[in-house]
C-alpha positions as CSV (number, residue, x, y, z in Angstrom):
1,X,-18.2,64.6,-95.9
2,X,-19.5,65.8,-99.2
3,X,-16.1,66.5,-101.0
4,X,-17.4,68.2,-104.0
5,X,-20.3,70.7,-103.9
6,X,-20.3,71.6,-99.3
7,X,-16.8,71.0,-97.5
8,X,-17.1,71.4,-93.9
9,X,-15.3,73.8,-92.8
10,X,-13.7,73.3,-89.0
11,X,-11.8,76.1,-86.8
12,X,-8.0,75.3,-85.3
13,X,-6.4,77.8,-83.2
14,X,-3.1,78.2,-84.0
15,X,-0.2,81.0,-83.2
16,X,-2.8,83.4,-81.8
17,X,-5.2,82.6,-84.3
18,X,-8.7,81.3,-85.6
19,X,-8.3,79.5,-88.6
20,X,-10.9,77.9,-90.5
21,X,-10.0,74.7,-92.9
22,X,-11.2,71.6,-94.1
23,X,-10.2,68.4,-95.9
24,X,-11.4,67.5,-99.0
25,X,-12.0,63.6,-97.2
26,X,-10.4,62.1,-94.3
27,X,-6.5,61.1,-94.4
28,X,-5.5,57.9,-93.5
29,X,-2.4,57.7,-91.6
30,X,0.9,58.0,-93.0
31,X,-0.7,59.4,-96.5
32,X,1.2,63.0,-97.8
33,X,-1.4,65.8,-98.0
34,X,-1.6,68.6,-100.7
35,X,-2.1,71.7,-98.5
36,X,-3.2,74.5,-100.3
37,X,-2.4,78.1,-99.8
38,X,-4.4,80.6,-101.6
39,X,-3.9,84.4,-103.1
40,X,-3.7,87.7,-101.6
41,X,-7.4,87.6,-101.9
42,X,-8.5,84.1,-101.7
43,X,-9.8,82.2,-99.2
44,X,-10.2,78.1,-99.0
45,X,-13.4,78.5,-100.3
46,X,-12.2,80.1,-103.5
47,X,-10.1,77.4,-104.1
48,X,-14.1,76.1,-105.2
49,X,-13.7,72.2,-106.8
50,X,-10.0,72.6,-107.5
51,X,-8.8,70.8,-104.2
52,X,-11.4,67.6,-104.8
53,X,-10.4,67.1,-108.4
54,X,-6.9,67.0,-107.4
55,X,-7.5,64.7,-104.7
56,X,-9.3,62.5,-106.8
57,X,-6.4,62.6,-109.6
58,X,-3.4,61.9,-107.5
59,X,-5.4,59.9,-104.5
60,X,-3.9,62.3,-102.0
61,X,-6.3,63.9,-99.2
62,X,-6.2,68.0,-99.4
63,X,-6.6,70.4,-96.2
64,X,-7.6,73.4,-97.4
65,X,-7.4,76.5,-95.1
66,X,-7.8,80.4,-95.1
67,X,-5.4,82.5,-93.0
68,X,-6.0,85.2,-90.7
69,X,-8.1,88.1,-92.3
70,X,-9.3,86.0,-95.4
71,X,-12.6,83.8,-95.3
72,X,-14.4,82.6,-92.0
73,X,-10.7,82.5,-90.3
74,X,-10.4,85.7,-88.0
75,X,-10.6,89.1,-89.1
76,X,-7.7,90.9,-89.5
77,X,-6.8,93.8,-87.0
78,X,-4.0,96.3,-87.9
79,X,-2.1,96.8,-90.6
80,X,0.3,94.0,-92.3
81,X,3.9,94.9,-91.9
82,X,6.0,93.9,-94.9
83,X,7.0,90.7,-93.6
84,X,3.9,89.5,-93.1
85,X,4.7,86.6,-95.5
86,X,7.7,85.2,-93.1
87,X,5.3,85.5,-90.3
88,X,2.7,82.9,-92.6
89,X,5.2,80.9,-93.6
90,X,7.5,80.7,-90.4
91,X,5.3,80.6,-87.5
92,X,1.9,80.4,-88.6
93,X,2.3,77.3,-91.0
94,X,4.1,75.1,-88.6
95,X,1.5,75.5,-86.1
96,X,-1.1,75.0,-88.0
97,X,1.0,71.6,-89.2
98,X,1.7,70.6,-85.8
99,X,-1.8,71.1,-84.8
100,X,-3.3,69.0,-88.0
101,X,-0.3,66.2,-88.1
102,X,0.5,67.2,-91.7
103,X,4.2,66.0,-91.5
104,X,4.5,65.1,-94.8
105,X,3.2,68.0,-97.5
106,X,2.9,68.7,-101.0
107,X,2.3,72.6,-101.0
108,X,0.1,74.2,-103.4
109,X,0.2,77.8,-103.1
110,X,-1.6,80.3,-105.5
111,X,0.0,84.4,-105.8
112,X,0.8,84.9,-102.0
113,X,-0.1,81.2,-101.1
114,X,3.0,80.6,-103.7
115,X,5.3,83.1,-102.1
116,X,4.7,81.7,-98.5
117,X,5.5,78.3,-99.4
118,X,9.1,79.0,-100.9
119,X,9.7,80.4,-97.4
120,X,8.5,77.7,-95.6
121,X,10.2,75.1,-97.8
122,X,13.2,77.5,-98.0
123,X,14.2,77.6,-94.3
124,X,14.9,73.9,-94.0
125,X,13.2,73.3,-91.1
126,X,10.1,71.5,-91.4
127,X,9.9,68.6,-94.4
128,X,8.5,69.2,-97.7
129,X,8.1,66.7,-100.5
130,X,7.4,69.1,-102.9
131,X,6.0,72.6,-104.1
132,X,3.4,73.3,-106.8
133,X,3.2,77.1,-107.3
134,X,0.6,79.3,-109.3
135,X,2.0,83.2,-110.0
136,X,4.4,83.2,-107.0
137,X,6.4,86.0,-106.8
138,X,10.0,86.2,-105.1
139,X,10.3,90.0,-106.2
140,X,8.3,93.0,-106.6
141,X,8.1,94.4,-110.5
142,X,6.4,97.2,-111.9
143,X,3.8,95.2,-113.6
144,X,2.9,94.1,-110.0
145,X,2.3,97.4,-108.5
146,X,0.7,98.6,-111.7
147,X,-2.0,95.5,-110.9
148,X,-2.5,96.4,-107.5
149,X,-3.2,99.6,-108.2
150,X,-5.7,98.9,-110.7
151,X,-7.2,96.7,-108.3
152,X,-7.9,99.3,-105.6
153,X,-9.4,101.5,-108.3
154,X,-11.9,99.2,-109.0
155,X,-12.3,98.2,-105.6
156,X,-13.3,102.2,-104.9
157,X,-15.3,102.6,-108.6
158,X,-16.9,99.1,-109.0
159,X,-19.0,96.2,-107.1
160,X,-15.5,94.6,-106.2
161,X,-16.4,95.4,-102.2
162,X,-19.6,93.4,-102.0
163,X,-18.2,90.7,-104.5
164,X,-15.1,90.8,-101.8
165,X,-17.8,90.9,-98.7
166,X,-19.8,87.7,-99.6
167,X,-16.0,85.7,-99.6
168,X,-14.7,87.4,-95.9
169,X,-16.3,88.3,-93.0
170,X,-14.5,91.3,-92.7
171,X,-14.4,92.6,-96.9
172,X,-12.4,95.8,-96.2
173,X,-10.5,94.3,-93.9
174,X,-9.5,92.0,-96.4
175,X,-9.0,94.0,-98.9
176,X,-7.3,96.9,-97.4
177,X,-4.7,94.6,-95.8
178,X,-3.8,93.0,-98.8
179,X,-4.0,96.0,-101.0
180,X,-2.0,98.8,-98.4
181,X,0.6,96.9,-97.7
182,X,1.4,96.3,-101.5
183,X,1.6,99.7,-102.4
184,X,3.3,100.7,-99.4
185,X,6.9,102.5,-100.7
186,X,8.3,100.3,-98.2
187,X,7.1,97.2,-99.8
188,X,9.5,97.8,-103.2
189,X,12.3,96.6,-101.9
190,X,10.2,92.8,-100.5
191,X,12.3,90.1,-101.9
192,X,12.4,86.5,-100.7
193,X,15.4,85.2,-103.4
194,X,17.5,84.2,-100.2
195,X,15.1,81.3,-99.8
196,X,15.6,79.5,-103.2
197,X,18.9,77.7,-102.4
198,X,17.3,76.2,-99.5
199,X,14.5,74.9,-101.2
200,X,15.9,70.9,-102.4
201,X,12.3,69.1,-102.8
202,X,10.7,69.8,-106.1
203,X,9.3,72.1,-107.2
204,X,6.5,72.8,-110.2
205,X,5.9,76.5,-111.4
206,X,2.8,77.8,-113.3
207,X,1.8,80.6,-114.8
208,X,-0.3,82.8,-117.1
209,X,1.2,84.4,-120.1
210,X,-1.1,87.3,-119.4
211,X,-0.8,87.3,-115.8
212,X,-1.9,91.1,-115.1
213,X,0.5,90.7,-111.9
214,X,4.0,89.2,-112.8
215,X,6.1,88.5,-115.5
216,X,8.0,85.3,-116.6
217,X,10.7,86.7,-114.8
218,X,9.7,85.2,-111.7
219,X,9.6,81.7,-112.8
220,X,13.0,82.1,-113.8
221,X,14.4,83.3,-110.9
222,X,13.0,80.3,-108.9
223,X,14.0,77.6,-112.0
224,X,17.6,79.4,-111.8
225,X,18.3,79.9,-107.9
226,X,16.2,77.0,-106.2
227,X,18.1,74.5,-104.3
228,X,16.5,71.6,-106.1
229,X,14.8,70.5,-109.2
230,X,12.5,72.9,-111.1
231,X,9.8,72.6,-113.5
232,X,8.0,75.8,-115.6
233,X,5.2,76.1,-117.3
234,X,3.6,79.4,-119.0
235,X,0.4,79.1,-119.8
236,X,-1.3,80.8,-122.8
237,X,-4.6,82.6,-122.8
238,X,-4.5,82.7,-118.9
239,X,-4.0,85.5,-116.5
240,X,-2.8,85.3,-112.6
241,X,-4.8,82.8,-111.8
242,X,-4.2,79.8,-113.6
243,X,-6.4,77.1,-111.7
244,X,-10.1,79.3,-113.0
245,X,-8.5,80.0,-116.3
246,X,-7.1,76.6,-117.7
247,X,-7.9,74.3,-115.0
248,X,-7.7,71.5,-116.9
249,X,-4.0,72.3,-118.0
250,X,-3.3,73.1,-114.1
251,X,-4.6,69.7,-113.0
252,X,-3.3,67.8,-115.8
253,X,1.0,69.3,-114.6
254,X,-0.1,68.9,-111.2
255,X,-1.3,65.1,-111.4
256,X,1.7,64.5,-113.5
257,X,4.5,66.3,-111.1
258,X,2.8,64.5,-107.5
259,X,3.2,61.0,-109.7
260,X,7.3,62.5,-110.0
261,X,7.5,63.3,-106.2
């Protein structure tokens, strides 16, 4: 398996679903796994090198997947509903662990990816050894909405849909799905704070000082309510996604916190 430049991607059913994923090289039994979760708009693909030049810091084997709607996984039909996140992170995530054998994890979630891990970890149910978490957010702010509605007008005003469309087989789909359910008045009140105290592995939080899509005020919610140890880091001259603009200050944490955990 080339690692670097080609993963190959593989499809898993699990809870109703086609998912596509693919390890960054094979895991040998009984090693943890960094599984990485990606953005609102991400796919595993967009995750690009990221996933191999982790592995290859820590020596830990990545799986790397896209969830329903996003990438090569199966296109989204409907509309999201508001807990769409709990669904992820409850139901879809531990079939998708029992299906692959991942019992022992190191989560790596990015902006949504970030906010479905704190659930996961947060119900108790299913082991985690730790969390490394990119822009999560546990609450909605202003600055949020402000971003996702800057993001549709491009969307509707620029190439963003066939940028989008060569990432997903179903661009609008994508997009809309994400974007709707964000702006939806419903959606103001999403808050996922009730999960901290039940998170007790580890947990490392990154984020941009000029993230156009949260404030600081999320890491310290987590670093104040989580049920376990909690490290910060904002990152200067970096938006909301810190792994393409200072990946070299994401890996460097990230090697750093797995050697911890």
């Amino acid at each position: 398996m080339n690692t670097t430049n080609s993963p190959v991607f593989e499809h898993v059913e699990v809870a109703g679903q086609r998912l596509e994923y693919y390890w960054s090289r094979p895991r040998v039994k009984g090693e943890p796994v960094l599984v990485f979760l990606h953005e609102g708009l991400g796919s595993a693909g967009l995750w690009r090198d990221i996933p191999a030049q982790l592995g290859a810091r820590t020596g830990l084997p990545a799986l790397v997947y896209s969830r329903c709607g996003y990438g090569g996984s199966a296109v989204l039909v409907g509309q999201r509903t508001v807990e769409y996140m709990h669904h992820e992170a409850l139901e879809v995530l531990p079939a998708l662990r029992d299906a692959l054998g991942l019992d022992d994890v190191i989560l790596v979630g990015h902006s949504d990816g970030g906010s479905i891990s704190l659930i996961h970890a947060g119900a108790g149910q299913w082991p985690v050894r730790g969390l490394m978490l990119m822009a999560p957010h546990v609450f909605v702010e202003d600055i949020t909405i402000a971003g996702i509605e800057d993001a549709r007008v491009a969307y509707e005003t620029t190439d963003l849909p066939a940028r989008i469309g060569r990432r997903h087989t179903d661009g609008e789909a994508t997009f809309r799905g994400w974007n709707d359910i964000w702006l939806d008045p419903d959606f103001r009140d999403w808050n996922i704070e009730a999960s901290l105290p039940g998170i007790t592995a580890p947990v490392l939080v990154l984020q941009g000082e000029g993230d156009e899509y949260g404030s600081a005020l999320q890491l310290e919610a987590i670093a104040a309510q989580a049920g376990g140890p909690v490290d910060t880091l904002l990152i200067p001259d970096c938006r909301h996604s810190p792994q393409r603009d200072q990946p070299e200050a994401v890996l460097t944490a990230m090697a750093e916190f797995v050697v911890r955990v």
